[in-house]
Steps between C-alpha positions, in 0.01 A plus 500: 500500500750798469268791342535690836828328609818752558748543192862496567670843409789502302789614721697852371877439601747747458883549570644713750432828284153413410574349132248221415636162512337184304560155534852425310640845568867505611599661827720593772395327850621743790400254754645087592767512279276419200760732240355492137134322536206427224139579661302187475157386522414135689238373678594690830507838310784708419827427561845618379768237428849569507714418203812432630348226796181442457336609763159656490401773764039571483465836406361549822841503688575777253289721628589901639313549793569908413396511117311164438736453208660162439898517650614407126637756201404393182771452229441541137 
């Protein structure tokens, strides 16, 4: 019935110096040649897609194993 089921957390991302990122923020991908990227939101999760081809990279692949920090810098 759900009353006792397990809620899905809301997942805390942030770049490479610990600023919060939210879906539609602008950033720098350091990792697969992603360049300029929006973060997105689809049915897999998270995901950053690069601008100039298109390609989108889970936020998971993102990851620093050292900090726990996404491998992005956010751009204003």
């Amino acid at each position: 019935m759900g009353l006792f089921g397990k809620r899905k957390k809301k997942m805390k991302l942030h770049d490479f110096n610990g600023i919060p990122l939210k879906v539609g923020d602008k950033v720098n991908a350091l990792r697969y040649d992603l360049g300029e990227s929006i973060l997105e939101e689809n049915d897999e999760g998270y995901v950053y897609k690069s601008l100039a081809t298109g390609q989108t990279v889970s936020f998971a692949k993102m990851i620093d194993a050292h900090t726990k920090y996404q491998k992005v810098i956010k751009l204003d």
